[in-house]
C-alpha positions as CSV (number, residue, x, y, z in Angstrom):
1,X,-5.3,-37.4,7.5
2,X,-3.3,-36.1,10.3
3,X,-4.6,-34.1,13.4
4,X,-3.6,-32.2,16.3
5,X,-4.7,-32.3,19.7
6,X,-4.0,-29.0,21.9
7,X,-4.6,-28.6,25.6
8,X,-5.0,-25.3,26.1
9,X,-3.7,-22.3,28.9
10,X,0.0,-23.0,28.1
11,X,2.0,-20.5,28.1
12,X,5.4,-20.0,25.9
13,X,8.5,-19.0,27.1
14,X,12.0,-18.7,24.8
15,X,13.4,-17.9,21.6
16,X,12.4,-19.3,17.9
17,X,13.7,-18.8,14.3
18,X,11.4,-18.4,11.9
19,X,11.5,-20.7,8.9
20,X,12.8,-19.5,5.1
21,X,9.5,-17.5,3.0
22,X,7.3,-20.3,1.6
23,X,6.3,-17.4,-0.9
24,X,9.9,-16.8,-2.0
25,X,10.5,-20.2,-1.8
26,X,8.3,-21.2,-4.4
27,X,9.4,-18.7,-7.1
28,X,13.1,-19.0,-6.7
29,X,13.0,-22.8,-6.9
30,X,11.2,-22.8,-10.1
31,X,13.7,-20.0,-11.4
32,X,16.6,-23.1,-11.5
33,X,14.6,-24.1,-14.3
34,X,16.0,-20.7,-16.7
35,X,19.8,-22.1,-16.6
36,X,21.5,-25.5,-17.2
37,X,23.9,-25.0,-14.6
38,X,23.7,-25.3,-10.7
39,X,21.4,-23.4,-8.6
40,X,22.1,-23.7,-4.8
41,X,19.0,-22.3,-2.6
42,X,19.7,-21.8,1.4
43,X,17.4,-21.9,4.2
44,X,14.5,-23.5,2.3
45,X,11.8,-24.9,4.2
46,X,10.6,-28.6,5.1
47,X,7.3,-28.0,4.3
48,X,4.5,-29.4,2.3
49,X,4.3,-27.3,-0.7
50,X,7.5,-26.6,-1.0
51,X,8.6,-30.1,-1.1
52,X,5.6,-31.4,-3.7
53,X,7.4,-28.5,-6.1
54,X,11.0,-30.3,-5.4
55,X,9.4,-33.3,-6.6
56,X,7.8,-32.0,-9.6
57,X,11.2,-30.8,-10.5
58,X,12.6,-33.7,-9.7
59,X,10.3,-35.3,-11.7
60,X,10.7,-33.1,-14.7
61,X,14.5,-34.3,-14.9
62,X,16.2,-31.4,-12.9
63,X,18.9,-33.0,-10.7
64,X,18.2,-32.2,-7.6
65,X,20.4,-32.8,-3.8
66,X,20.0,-32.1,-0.4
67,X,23.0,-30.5,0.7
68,X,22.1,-30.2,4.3
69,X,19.1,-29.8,6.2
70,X,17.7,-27.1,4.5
71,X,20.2,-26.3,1.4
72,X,19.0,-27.8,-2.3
73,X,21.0,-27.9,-5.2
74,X,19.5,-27.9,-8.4
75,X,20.5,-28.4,-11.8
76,X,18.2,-28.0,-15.0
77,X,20.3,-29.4,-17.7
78,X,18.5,-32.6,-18.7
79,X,14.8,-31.4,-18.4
80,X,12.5,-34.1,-19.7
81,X,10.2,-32.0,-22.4
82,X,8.0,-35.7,-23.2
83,X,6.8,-35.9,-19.6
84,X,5.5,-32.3,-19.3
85,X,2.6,-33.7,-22.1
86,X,1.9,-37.1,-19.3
87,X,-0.6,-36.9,-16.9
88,X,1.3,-37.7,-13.7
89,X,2.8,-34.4,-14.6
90,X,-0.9,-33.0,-14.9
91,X,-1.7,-34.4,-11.5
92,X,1.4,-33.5,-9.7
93,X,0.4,-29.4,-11.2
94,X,-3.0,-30.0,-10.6
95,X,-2.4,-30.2,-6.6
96,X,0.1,-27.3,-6.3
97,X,-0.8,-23.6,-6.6
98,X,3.1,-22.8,-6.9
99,X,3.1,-25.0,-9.9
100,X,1.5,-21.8,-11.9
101,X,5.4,-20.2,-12.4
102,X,7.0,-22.9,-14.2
103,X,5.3,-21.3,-17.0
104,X,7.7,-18.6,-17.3
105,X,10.8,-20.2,-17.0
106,X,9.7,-23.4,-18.9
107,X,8.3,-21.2,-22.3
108,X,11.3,-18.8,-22.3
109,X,13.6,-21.9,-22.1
110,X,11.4,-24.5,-24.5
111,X,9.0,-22.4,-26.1
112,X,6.1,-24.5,-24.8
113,X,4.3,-25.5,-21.7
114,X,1.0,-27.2,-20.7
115,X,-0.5,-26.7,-17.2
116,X,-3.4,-27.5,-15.7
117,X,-5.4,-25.2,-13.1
118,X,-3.5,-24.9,-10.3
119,X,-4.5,-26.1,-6.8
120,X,-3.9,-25.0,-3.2
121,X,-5.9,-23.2,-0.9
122,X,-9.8,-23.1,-1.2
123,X,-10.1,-19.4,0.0
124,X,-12.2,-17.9,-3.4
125,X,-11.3,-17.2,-6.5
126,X,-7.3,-16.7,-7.8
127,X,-7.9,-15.7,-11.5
128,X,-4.6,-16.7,-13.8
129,X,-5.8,-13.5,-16.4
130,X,-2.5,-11.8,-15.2
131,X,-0.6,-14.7,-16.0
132,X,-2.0,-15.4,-19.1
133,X,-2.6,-11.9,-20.4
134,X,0.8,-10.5,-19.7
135,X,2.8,-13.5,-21.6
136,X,0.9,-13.5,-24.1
137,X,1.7,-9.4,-25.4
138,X,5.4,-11.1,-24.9
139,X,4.2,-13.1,-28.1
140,X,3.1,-16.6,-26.6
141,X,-0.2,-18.5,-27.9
142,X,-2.4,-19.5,-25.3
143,X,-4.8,-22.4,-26.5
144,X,-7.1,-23.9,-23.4
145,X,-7.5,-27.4,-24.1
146,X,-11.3,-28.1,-22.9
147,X,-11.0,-31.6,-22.7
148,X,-8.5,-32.1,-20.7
149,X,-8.8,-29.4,-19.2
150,X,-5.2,-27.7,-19.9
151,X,-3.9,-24.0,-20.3
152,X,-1.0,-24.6,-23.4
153,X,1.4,-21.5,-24.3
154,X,3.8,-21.9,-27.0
155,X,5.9,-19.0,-29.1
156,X,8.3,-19.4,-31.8
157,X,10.5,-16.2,-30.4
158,X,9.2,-14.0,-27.1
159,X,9.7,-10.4,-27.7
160,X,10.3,-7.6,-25.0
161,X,7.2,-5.1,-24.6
162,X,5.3,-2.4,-22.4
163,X,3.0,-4.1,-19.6
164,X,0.8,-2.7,-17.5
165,X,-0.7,-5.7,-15.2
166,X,-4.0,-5.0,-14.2
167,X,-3.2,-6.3,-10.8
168,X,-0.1,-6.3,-8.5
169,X,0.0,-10.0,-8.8
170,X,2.8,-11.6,-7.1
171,X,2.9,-14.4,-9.1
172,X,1.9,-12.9,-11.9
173,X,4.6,-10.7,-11.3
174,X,7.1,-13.6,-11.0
175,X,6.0,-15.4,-13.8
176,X,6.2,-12.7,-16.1
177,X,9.9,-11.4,-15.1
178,X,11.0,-15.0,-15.0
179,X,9.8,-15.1,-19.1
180,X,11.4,-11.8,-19.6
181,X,15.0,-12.1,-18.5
182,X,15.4,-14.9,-21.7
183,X,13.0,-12.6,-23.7
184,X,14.7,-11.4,-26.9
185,X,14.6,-7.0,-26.5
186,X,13.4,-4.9,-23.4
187,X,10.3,-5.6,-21.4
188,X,8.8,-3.0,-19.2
189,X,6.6,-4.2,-16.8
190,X,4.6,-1.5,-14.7
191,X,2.0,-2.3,-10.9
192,X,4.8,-5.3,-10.6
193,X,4.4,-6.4,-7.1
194,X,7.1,-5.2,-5.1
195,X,6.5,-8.1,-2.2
196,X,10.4,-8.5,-0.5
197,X,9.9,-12.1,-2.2
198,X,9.9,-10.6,-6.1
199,X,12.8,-8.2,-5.0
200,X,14.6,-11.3,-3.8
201,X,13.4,-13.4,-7.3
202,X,14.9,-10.3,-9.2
203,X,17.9,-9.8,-7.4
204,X,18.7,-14.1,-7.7
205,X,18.2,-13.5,-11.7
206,X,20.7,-10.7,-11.7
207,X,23.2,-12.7,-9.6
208,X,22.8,-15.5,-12.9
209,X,23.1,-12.8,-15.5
210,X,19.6,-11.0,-16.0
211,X,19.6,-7.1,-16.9
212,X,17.0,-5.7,-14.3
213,X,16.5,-2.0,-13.1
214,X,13.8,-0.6,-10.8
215,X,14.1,-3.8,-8.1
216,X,12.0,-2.7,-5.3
217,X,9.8,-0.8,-7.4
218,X,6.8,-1.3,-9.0
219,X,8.3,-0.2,-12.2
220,X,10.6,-3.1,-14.0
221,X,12.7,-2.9,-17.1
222,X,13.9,-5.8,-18.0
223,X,16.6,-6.4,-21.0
224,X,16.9,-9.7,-22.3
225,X,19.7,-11.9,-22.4
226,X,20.7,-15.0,-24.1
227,X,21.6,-17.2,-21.3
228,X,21.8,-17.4,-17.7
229,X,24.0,-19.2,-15.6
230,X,24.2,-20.8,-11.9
231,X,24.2,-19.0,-8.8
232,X,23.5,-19.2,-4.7
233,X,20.7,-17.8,-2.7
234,X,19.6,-17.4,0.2
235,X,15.9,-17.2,1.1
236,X,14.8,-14.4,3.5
237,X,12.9,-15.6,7.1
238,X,8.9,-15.8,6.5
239,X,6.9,-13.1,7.6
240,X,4.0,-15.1,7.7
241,X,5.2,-17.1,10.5
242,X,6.9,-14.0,12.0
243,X,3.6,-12.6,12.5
244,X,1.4,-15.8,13.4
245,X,4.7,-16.3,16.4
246,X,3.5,-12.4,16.9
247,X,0.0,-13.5,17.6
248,X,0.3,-16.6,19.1
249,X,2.4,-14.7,22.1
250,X,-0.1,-12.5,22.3
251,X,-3.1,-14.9,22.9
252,X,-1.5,-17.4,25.3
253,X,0.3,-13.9,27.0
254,X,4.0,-15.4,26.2
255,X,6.9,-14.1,26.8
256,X,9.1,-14.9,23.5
257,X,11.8,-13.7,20.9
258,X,11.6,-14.4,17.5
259,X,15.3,-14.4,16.3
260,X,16.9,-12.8,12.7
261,X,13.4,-11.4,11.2
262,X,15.2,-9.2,8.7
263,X,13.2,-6.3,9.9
264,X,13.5,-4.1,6.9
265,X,11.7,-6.4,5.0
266,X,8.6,-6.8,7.3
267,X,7.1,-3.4,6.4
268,X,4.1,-2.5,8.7
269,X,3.4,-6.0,9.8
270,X,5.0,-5.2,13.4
271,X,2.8,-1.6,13.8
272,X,-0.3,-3.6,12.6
273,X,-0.1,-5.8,15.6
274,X,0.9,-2.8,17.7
275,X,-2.7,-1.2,16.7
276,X,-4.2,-4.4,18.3
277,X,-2.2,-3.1,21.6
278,X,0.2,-5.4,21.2
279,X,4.1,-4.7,22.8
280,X,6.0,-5.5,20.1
281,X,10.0,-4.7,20.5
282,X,12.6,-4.5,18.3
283,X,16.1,-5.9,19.8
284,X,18.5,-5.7,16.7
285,X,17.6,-8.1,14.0
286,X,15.0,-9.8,16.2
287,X,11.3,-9.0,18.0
288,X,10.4,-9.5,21.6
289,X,7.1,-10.0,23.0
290,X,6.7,-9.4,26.3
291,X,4.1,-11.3,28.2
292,X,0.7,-9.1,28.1
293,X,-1.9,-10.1,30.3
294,X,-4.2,-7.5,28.3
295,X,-4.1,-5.5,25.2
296,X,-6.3,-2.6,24.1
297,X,-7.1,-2.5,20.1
298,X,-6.8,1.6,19.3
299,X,-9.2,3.7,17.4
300,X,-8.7,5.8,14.9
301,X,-8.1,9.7,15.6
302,X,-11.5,10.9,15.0
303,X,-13.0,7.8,17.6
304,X,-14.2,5.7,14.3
305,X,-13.7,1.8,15.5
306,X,-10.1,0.6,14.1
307,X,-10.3,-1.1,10.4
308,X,-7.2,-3.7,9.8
309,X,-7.4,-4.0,5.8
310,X,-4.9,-6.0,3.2
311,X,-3.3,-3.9,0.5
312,X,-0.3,-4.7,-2.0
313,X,2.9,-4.2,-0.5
314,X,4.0,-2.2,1.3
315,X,0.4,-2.9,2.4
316,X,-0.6,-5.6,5.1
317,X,-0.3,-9.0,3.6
318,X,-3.4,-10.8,3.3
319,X,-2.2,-13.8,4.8
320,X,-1.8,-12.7,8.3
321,X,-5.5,-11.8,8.3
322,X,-6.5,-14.2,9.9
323,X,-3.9,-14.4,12.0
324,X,-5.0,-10.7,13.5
325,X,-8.9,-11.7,13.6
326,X,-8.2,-13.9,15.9
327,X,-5.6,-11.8,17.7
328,X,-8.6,-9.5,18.0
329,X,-11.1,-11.7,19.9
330,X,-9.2,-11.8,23.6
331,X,-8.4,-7.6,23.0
332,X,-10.5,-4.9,24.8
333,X,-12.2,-3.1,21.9
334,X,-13.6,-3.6,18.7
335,X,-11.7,-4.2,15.1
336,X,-13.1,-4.3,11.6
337,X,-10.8,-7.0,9.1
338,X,-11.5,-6.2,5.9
339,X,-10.2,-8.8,3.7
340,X,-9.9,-7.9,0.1
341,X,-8.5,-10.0,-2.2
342,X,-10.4,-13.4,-1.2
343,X,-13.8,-13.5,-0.7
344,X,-14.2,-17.1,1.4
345,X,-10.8,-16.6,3.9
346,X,-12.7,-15.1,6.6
347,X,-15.7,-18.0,6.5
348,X,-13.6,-20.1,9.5
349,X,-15.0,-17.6,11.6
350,X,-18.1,-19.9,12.4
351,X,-15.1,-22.3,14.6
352,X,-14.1,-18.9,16.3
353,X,-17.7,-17.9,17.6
354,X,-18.6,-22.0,18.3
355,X,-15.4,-21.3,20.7
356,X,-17.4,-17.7,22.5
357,X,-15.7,-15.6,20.2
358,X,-17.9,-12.5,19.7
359,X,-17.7,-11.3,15.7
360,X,-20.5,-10.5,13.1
361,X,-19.7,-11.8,9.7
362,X,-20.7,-8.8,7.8
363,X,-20.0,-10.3,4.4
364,X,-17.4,-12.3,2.4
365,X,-14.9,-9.9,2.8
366,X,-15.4,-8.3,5.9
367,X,-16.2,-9.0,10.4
368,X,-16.2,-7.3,13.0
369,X,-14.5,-8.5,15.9
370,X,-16.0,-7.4,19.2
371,X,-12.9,-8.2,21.8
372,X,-14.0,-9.1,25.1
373,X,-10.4,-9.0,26.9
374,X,-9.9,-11.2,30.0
375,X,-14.1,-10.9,30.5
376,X,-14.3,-14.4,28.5
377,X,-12.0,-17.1,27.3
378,X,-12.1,-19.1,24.2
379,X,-13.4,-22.9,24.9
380,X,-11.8,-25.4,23.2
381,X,-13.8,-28.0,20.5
382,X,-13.3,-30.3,17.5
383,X,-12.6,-28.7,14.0
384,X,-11.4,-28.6,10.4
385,X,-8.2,-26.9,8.9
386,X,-9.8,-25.1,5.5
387,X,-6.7,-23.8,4.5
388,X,-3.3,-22.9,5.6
389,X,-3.7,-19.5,7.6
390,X,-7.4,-20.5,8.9
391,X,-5.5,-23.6,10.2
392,X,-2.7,-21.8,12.6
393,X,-5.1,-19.3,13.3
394,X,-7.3,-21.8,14.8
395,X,-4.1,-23.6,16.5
396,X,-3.6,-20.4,17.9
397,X,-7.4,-20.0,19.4
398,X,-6.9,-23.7,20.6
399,X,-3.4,-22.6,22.4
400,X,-5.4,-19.6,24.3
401,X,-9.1,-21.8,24.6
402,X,-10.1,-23.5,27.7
403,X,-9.9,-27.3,28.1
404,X,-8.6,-29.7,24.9
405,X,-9.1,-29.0,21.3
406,X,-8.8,-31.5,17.9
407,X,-7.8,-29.7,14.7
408,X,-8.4,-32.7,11.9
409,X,-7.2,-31.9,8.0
410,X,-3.8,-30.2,9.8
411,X,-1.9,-31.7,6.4
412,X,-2.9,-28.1,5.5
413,X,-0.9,-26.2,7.8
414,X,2.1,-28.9,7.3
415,X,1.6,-27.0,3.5
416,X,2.9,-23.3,5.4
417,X,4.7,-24.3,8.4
418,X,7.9,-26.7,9.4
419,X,7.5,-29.0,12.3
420,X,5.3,-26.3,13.9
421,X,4.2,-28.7,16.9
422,X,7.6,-30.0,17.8
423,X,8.8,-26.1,17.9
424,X,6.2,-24.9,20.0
425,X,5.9,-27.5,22.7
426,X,9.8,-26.7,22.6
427,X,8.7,-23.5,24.2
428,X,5.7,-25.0,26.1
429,X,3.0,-25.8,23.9
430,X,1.3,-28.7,24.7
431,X,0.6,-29.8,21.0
432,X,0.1,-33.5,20.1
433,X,0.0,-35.0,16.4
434,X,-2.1,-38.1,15.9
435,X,-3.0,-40.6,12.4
């Protein structure tokens, strides 16, 4: 286990790119498995997760090649269907949430699949029903194999339907229009997610020869088609690590730029910092953040204390939660996060207030942070990454914190983030990985 030691007070200074969406990432990779030809992905990035789902693929007997640094080809043709049953496939699932949307692809192409529960991030409960649920009115079987502990979906011939998913699942969403586009007849599917990620998915599957209206929307039709074929993508920049680069200025009070964010497809994630009193402005395609020795959080019209919530898009994303909770400590004023969707994300605020951060913890879902501005500073200590965004959120308190802090278990933000030490000590970070 690998872990990072920070000396704290740095400040940045510079320009960084963000890396290609981990989310989109993960979805688009797993759609090379719906043709037999070559799928070319751009700007995809070196990063944990991503590069365990390569291997699967790889694995699986997709020919895969780097092209360049961070361009994959990909070629489905000669897919192994005898090692799906084996159990180094089981394991390989078993340790990747992404690993949940090779069921689409996989039972529209084969007409069977086996998976085990997915793994990833231990932030609560991430129920598969909307997986499950919707591909099975498409006409799939679902039998869970107790013993082993397996979810197996086969179907003679998928049919096209009405769905209405009872959440906006992302992947769910994913999944489901990845099953569709090979899906004999027309498949309506209604609350789709309508993340930038899914729009990018559906526009990638009509560049290989899918029939999909309403991309954008949270209404899709989908017609089916016989056969796809190869096709080139290009990911768009993550706005995950867009906004962590957001907060992370803010805290250390750097001056930065974060270059080609594709701002039309970062919603209200630059405003939501704003309302923390951050200075966040737009110069073309890219976001400078002006050195802030203070920042004010605002309050709603009628003097009610400011509540930062997640929502499905074009909602906040619930991933830069924590991010903005942190943000939140060294601002004048007080903030209430209400995190939604995952009941134990916001339980790595015991590190923040062991560091002097002042927040209550009202209950799974929900703190208050009570910012004390430049009144107090964050002191630095020895802690655990819990999951990806907990883990640069707490790099970021180290980067602001007084004195030296370890962050052990930092394999977990490797999962989310490329080279992130390297990139920031480029810009003055003082961030050292040890074994």
């Amino acid at each position: 286990m690998s872990s990072f030691i920070i000396e704290g007070g740095h400040r940045l200074k510079g320009e960084i790119t963000p890396q290609g969406a981990k989310n989109e990432a993960l979805q688009v990779i797993c759609a090379a498995l719906l043709t037999e030809e070559e799928v070319i992905i751009e700007n995809v990035p070196d990063i944990l997760d991503v590069n365990n789902l390569i291997r699967l693929l790889m694995a699986m007997g997709v020919e895969v090649h780097k092209l360049n640094k961070n361009t994959w080809s990909f070629k489905a043709a000669n897919i192994n269907p005898e090692y799906i049953q084996t159990e180094d496939f089981i394991d390989k699932c078993a340790t990747l949430r992404g690993s949940i949307m090779i069921i689409g692809p996989l039972l529209a192409r084969f007409g069977r699949v086996s998976v085990p529960k997915p793994g990833g991030d231990k932030i609560g409960r991430r129920r598969l029903d909307t997986h499950f649920n919707a591909i099975q009115k498409l006409g799939a079987e679902l039998v869970f194999d107790e013993k082993n502990q397996l979810f197996c979906l086969s179907a003679d011939k998928l049919k096209g339907c009405y769905i209405l998913l009872d959440e906006a699942s992302v992947t769910g969403t994913a999944n489901l229009l990845m099953a569709a586009v090979l899906t004999e007849g027309e498949t309506i599917i209604y609350n789709a997610a309508c993340e930038p990620y899914v729009e990018q998915l559906s526009k990638m599957l009509v560049r290989m020869g899918a029939h999909i209206e309403g991309i954008g929307s949270n209404r899709l039709t989908i017609k089916g088609v016989s056969r796809l074929s190869g096709c080139r993508h290009r990911l768009l920049p993550d706005m995950i690590e867009i906004g962590s680069f957001i907060g992370m200025a803010a805290m250390t009070a750097s001056d930065i730029t974060i270059k080609d964010v594709s701002m039309q497809n970062l919603g209200i994630i630059p405003e939501s910092f704003r309302r923390l009193g951050i200075i966040v402005e737009q110069q073309g395609d890219d976001l400078y953040i002006p050195s802030q020795e203070n920042y004010t959080i605002e309050s709603f019209i009628d003097g009610s204390i400011l509540t930062i919530s997640d929502a499905p898009w074009p909602g906040l994303t619930p991933d830069l939660l924590s991010v903005m909770l942190v943000v939140a400590t060294k601002a004048e004023g007080c903030v209430l996060i209400h995190q939604k969707m995952f009941e134990s994300r916001l339980f790595f605020v015991d590190k923040l207030i062991d560091m002097g951060a002042q927040i209550i913890l009202c209950d799974p879902h929900r703190a208050t942070v009570i910012g004390l501005g430049n009144r107090f500073r964050l002191r630095g200590m020895t802690m655990t990454s819990p999951d990806i965004r907990a883990g640069i959120s707490l790099l970021i308190a180290a980067m602001s914190a007084e004195g030296k802090s370890i962050i052990h278990n930092i394999d977990q933000i490797d999962r989310g983030y490329e080279n992130i030490d390297i990139r920031l000590n480029q810009l003055g970070a003082k961030i050292e990985r040890i074994k």
